[in-house]
N, C-alpha and C positions, 0 to 999 in steps of 0.2 A: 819313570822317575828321572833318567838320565836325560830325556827331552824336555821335564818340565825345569832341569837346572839349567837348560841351557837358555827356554825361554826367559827367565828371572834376568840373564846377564844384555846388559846393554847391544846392541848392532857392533858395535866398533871392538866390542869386546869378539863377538864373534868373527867380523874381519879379521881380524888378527887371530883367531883358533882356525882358520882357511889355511893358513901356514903351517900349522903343526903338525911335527913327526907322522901321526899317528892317524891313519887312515878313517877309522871309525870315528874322533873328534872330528878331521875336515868332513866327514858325511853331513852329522848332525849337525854343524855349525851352518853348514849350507841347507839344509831343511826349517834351523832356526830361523835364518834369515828370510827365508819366502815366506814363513809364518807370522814375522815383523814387518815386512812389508821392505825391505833390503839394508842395505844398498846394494844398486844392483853390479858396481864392477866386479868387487872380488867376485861375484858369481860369474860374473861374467869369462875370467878366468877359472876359475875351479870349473866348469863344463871341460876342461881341458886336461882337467888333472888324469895323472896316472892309474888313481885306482877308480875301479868303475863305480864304487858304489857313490864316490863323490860325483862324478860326471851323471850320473841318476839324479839323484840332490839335485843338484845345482838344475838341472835339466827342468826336475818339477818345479823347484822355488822360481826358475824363471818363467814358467806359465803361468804358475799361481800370482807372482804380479805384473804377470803380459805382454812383457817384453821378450820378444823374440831374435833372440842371438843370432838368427840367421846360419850360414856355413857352421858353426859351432853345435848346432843343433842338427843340420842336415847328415854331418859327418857321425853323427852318435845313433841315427837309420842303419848305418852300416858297422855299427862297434862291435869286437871282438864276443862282448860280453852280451848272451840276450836279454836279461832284465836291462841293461842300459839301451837295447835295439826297443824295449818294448817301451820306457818309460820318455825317449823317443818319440814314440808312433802315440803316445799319451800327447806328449807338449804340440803337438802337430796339430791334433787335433784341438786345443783349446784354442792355442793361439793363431791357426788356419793360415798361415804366410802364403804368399805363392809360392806354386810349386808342393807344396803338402799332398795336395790327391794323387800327384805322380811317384813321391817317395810311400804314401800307406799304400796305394794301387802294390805298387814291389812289396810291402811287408806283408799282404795276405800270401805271398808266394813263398813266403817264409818257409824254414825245415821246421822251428819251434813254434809248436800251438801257442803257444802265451804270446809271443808276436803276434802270430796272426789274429788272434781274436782280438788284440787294445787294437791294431791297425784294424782292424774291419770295424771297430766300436767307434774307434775316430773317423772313420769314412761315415759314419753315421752321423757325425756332427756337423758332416761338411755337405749330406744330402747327396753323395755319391752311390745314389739305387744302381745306375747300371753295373759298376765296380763289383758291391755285395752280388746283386743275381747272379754273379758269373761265378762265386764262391758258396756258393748255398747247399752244395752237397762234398764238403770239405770232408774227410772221414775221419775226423778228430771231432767227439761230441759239445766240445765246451767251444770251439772255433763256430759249428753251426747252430749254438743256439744263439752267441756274439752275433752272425751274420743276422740271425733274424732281428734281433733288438735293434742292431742298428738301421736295418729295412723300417721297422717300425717308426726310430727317429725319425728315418729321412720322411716318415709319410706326415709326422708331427712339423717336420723342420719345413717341407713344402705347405702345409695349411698355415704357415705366419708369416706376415708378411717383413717383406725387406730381409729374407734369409735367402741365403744363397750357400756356391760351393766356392772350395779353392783352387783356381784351374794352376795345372800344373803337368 
């Protein structure tokens, strides 16, 4: 209910809730926004905000309209917090920048399975097979069955043409 009042208020309304007090509005305000299609500055700061759930947000609304923040995103690879390492190793993967396969390569080296599985799923988007076979006997069950999906993409991703990786 709390996401469908926020989708109802105008983009600029939501620019301006990026600013406020309260952590849980700046989240949703930047989830609104990716869902509106932006704009995309204030996201482009809130990726920087303090609290991590905004820098997730803001992370995903900037993949979902594909623009890629560059250093603002790379820096959120190695964030305190692991759901903002993995939703991260998410936006890497949709929006593939260079340098991507070198930062998810390091997040299946992760300590937290939930990183390493979105990073091995986004190596799957990027067609990085060598990367997953080297991680295919991970001893965390929900990382190795990730690895294989994404083995799978890449073999979907190699049969179409004009696909590729992001060397990095």
């Amino acid at each position: 209910a709390r996401v469908a009042g926020f989708l109802r208020l105008r983009p600029d309304a939501l620019d301006a809730a990026l600013t406020d007090p309260d952590a849980e509005t700046r989240a949703w305000s930047a989830h609104a926004l990716g869902r509106l299609g932006g704009p995309v500055e204030p996201l482009m700061i809130a990726i920087g905000d303090d609290a991590p759930a905004v820098r997730r947000h803001a992370a995903a609304a900037l993949a979902r309209l594909g623009v890629d923040p560059g250093p603002p995103l790379e820096a959120l690879a190695a964030d305190d917090d692991a759901e903002t390492r993995a939703a991260a190793m998410r936006a890497l993967g949709v929006l593939k920048p260079a340098g991507a396969a070198a930062l998810l390569r390091a997040g299946l080296g992760e300590e937290n399975p939930g990183v390493r599985s979105t990073a091995a799923i986004a190596l799957g988007h990027l067609g990085e097979r060598a990367a997953l076979q080297a991680h295919g006997r991970d001893p965390h069950p929900e990382v190795r069955a990730n690895v294989q999906r994404a083995l799978d993409a890449c073999d979907e991703t190699r049969d179409q043409p004009n696909q590729g990786s992001a060397e990095g």
